[in-house]
C-alpha positions as CSV (number, residue, x, y, z in Angstrom):
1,X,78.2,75.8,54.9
2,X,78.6,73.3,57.8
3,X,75.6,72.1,59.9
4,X,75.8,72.7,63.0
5,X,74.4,69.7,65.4
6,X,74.9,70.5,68.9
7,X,75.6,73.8,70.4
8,X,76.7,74.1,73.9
9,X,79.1,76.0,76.9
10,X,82.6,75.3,75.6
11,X,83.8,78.2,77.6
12,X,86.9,77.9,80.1
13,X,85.8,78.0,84.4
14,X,85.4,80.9,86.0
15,X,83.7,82.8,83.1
16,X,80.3,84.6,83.7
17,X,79.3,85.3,79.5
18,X,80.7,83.4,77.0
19,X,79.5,84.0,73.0
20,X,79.2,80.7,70.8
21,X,81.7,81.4,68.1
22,X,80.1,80.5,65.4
23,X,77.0,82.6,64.0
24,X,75.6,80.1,61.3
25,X,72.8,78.2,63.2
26,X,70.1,76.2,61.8
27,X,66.9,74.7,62.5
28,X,66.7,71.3,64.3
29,X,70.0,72.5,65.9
30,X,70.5,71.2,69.8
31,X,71.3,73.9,72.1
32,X,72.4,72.4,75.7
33,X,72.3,74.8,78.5
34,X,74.0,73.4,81.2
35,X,72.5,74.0,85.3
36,X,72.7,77.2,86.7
37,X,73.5,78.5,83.1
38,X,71.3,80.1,80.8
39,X,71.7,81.0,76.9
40,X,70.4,83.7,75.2
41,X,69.5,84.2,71.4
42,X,71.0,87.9,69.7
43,X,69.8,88.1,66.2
44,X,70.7,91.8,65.0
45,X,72.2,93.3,67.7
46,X,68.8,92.5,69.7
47,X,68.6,90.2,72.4
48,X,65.3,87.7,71.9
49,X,64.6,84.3,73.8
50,X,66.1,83.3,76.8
51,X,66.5,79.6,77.6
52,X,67.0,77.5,80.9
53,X,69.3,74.7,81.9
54,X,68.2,71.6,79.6
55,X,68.4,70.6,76.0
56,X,66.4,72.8,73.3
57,X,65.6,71.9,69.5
58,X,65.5,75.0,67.5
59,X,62.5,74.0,65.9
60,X,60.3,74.3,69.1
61,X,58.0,77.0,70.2
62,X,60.2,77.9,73.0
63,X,62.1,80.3,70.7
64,X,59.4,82.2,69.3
65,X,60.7,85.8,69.1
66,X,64.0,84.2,67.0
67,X,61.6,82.4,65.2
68,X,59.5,85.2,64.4
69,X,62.3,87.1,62.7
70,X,63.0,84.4,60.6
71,X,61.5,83.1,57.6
72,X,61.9,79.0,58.2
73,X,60.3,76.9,55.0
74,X,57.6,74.4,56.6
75,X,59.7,71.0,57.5
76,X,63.6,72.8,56.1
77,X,66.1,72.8,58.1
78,X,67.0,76.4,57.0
79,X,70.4,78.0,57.9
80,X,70.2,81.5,59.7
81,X,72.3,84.0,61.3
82,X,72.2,84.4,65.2
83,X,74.4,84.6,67.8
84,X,74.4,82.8,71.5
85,X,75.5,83.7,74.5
86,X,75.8,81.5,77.5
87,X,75.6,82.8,80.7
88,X,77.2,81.7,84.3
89,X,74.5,82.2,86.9
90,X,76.0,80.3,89.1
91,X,77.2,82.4,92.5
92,X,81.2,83.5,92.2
93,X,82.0,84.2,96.0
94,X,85.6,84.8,95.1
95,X,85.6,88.4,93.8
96,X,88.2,90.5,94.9
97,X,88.7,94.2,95.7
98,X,91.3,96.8,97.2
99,X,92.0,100.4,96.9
100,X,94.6,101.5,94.7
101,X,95.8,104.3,96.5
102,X,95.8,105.0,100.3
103,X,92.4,106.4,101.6
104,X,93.7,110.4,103.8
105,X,91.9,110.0,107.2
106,X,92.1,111.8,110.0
107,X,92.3,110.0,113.1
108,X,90.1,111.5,115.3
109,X,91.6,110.2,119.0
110,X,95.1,111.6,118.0
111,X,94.4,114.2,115.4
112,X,96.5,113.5,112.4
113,X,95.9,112.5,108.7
114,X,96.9,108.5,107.9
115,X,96.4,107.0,105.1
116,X,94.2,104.1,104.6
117,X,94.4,101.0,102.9
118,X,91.1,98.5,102.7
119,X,90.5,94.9,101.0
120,X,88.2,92.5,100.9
121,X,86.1,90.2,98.5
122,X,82.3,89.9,97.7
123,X,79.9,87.1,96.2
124,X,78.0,88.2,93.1
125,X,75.2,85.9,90.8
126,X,73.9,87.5,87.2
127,X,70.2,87.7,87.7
128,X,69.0,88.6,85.5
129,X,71.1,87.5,82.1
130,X,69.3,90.0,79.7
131,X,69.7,92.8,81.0
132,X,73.5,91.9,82.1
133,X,74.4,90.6,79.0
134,X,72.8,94.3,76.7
135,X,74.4,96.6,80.1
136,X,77.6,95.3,80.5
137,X,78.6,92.4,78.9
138,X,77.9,94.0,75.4
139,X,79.9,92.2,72.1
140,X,82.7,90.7,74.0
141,X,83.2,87.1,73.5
142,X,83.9,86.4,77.2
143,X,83.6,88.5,80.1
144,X,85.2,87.1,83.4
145,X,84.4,88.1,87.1
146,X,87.3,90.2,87.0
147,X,86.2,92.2,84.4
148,X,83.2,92.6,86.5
149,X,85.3,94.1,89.4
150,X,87.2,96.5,86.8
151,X,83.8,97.6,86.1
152,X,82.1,98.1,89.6
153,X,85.5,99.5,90.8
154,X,84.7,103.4,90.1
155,X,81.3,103.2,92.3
156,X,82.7,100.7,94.6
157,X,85.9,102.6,95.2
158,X,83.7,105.5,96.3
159,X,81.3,103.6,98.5
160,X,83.7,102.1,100.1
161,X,86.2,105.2,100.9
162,X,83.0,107.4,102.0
163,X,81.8,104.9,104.6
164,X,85.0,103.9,106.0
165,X,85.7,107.8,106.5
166,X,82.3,108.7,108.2
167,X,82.4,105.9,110.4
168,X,85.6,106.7,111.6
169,X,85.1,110.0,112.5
170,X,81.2,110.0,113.6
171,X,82.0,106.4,115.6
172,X,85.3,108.3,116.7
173,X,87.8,104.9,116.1
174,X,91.2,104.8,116.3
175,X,92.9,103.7,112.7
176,X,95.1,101.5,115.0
177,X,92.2,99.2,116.6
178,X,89.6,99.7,113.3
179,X,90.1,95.7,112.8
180,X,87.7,95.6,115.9
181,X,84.5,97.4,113.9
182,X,85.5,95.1,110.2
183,X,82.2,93.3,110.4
184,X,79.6,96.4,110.9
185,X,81.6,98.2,107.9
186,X,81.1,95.5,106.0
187,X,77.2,95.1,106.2
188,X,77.1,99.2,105.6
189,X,79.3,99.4,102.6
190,X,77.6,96.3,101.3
191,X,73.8,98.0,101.6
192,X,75.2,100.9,99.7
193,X,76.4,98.8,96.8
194,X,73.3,96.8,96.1
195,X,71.5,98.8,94.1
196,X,74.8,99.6,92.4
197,X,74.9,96.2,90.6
198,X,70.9,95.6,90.6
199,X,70.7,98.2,88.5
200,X,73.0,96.2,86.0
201,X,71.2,93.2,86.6
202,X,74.0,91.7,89.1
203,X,72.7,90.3,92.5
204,X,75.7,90.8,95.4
205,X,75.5,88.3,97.3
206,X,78.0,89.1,100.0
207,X,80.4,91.7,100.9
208,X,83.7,91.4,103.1
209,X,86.1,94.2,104.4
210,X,88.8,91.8,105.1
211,X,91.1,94.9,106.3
212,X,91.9,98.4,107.0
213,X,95.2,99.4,107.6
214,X,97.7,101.8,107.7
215,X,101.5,101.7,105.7
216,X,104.2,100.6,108.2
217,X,106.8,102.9,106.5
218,X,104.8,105.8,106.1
219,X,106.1,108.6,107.8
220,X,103.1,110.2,109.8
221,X,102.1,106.5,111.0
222,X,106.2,105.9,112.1
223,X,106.1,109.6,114.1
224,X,102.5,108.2,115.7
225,X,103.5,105.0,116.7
226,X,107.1,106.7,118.2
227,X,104.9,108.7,120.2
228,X,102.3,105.9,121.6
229,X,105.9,104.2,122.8
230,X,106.8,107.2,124.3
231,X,104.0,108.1,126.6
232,X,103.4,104.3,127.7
233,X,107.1,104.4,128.5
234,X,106.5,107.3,131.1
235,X,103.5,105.8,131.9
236,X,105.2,102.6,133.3
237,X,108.3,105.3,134.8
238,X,106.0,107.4,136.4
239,X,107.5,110.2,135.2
240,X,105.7,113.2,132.8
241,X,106.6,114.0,129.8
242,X,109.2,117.7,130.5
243,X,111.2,114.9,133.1
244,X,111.9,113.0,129.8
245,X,112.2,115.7,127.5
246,X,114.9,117.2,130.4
247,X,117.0,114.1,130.5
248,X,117.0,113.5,127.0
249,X,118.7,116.9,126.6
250,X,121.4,116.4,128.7
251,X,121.9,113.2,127.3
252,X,122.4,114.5,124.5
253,X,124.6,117.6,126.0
254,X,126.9,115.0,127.7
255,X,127.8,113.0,124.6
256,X,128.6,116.4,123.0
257,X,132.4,116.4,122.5
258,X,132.8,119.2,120.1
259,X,133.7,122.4,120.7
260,X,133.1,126.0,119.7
261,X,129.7,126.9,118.9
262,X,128.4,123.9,119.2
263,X,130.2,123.2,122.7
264,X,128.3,126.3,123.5
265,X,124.5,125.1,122.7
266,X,125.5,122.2,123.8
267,X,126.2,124.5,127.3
268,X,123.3,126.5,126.7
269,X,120.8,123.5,126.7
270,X,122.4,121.8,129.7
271,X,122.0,125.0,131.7
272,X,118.5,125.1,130.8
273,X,117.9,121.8,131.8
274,X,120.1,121.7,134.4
275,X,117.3,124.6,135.7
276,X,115.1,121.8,135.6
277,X,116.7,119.0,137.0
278,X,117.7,121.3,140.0
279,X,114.3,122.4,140.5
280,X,113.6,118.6,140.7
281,X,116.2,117.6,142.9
282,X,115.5,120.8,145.2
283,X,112.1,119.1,145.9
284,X,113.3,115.6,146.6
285,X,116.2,117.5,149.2
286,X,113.3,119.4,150.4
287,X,111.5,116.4,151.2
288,X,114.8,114.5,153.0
289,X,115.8,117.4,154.9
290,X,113.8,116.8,157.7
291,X,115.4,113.1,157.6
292,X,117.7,112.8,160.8
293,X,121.6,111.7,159.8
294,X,123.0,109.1,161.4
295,X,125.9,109.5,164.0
296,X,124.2,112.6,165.3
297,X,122.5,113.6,169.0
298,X,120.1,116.0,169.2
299,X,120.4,118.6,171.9
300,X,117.0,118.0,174.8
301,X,117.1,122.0,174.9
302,X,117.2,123.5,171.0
303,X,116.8,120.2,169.5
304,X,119.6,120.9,167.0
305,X,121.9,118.0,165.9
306,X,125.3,117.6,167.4
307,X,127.9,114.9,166.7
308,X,127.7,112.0,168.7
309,X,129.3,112.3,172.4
310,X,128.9,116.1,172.2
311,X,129.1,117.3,175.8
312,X,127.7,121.2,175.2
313,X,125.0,122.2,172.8
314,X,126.9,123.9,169.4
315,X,123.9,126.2,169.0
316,X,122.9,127.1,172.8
317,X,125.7,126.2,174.4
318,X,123.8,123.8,176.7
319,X,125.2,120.8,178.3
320,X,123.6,117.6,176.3
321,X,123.2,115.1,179.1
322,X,120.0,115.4,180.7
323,X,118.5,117.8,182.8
324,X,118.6,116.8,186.1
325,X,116.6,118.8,189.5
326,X,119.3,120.1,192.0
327,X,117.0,119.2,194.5
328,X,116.4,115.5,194.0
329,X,119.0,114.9,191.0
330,X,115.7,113.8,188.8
331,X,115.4,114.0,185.2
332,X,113.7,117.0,184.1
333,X,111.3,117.2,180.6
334,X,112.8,120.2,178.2
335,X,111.2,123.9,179.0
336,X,110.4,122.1,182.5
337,X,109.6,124.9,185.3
338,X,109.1,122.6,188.3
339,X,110.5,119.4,189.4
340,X,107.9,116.7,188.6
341,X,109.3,114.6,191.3
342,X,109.4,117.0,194.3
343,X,108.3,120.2,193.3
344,X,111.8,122.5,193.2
345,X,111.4,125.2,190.7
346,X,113.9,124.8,188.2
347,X,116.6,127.6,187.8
């Protein structure tokens, strides 16, 4: 059997257990534990003594549960089964998460279901290694931080999707400017998941929602953003939303070139919206009838138009030059009954 000297992290980066890989220890054996790791001692599927960053002869008394399970011949250097784990307690702030499938939301400004997407990243650190390694970790010879995520995703999953639901409709945010409200979902959702990974003996450290979006192609969020285009079109026009509606149809019955029964709805709905478009033009005629045209006199008795150089009135019959007093020849005001120049009553 060979003798084991030194024992220490061999491990590859990014790992947050590693398992020694060889079982056959003995005593006077150096175990290094690098900083911010620590190792612990399994001897029969139990875990035992737990040692800090530094260099520890395993003939100490700072293994004394190992030791005690083990019968070691005063001054031998006796060989005996255990097995070590090395843990990373250092903080991993790299952690990625997403959902797998879109989150259904209803958007409570415009009504509709859209589904949700979210990612982000959090910062965990193993505090405390025993429990870790016997809760999660288990028999594995490594487990990495992703393994970690693959294992928090069922309750972080959850967490996640119920929060970013209930604010959403209790805050009443519009999916399309959520990016605004990121950092406030991402201290909530992150107090929910603590005592998640405490419980496990993980410490999260941080949590990000990075983004919350919506699929570009997704047919609900394509009909939304249409409509958004829509009303601030008509919004910059001026014009409501039936005036569009109205001249899109005949639009559309004007480029019509077939016949038959199509010709025929393609009638019918210009009719319709002819209605319409009448009705409109009715009011702006309405409003420019009482506009005078040019080339045209209006008569000083009836005040009806005439063409220009008319001598008689074509509605009263009345001469359209002035009115004039027989008495004194001067000009007399329409509907005048006396002469405001000598005093003549006017015929």
């Amino acid at each position: 059997m060979a003798i084991i000297d030194v024992v220490k992290y061999d491990g590859p980066s990014g790992i947050l257990v590693w398992r020694y890989p060889q079982g056959d220890l003995s005593w006077g054996t150096q175990v290094i534990v690098n900083q911010s790791q620590e190792a612990i001692f399994f001897k029969g599927g139990q875990a035992l003594d737990v040692l800090g960053p530094g260099t520890h002869t395993l003939k100490t008394a700072n293994i004394p549960l190992l030791r005690g399970l083990i019968k070691v011949p005063f001054g031998g250097e006796t060989p005996f089964a255990a097995e070590i784990y090395f843990i990373n307690k250092a903080v991993n702030l790299d952690v990625k998460w997403g959902t797998n499938n879109p989150i259904p939301v209803q958007d409570p400004k415009f009504n509709v279901f859209l589904p949700v997407r979210a990612f982000g990243q959090f910062g965990v650190q193993v505090e405390d290694s025993k429990l870790f390694v016997v809760q999660i970790a288990g028999t594995v010879p490594e487990f990495s931080a992703e393994a970690l995520s693959n294992y928090f995703r069922g309750a972080l999953m959850t967490r996640a999707k119920d929060y970013i639901a209930e604010t959403i409709v209790k805050q009443k945010i519009n999916l399309l400017e959520v990016s605004a409200h990121l950092e406030e979902m991402s201290e909530g959702i992150g107090k929910k998941l603590e005592a998640d990974f405490a419980k496990y003996g993980v410490k999260l450290v941080n949590f990000f929602l990075n983004s919350v979006d919506v699929p570009e192609d997704d047919d609900s969020v394509v009909r939304l953003k249409k409509a958004l285009a829509d009303r601030a079109e008509m919004d910059i026009l001026g014009a409501g939303y039936n005036t569009k509606r109205t001249f899109d149809t005949l639009e559309k019955a004007a480029g019509n070139e077939g016949g038959g029964a199509g010709a025929g709805m393609g009638l019918g709905m210009g009719l319709g919206a002819g209605a319409g478009v009448g009705n409109l033009m009715s009011s702006v005629l309405g409003q420019s009838a009482s506009i005078k045209a040019p080339g045209t006199t209006a008569c000083p008795s009836c005040k009806a138009d005439n063409a220009a150089g008319a001598k008689f009135c074509n509605t009263c019959g009345k001469g359209m030059g002035a009115l004039k007093c027989a008495k004194c020849q001067g000009e007399l005001a329409s509907g005048s009954k006396f002469c405001n120049s000598c005093g003549e009553k006017v015929a």
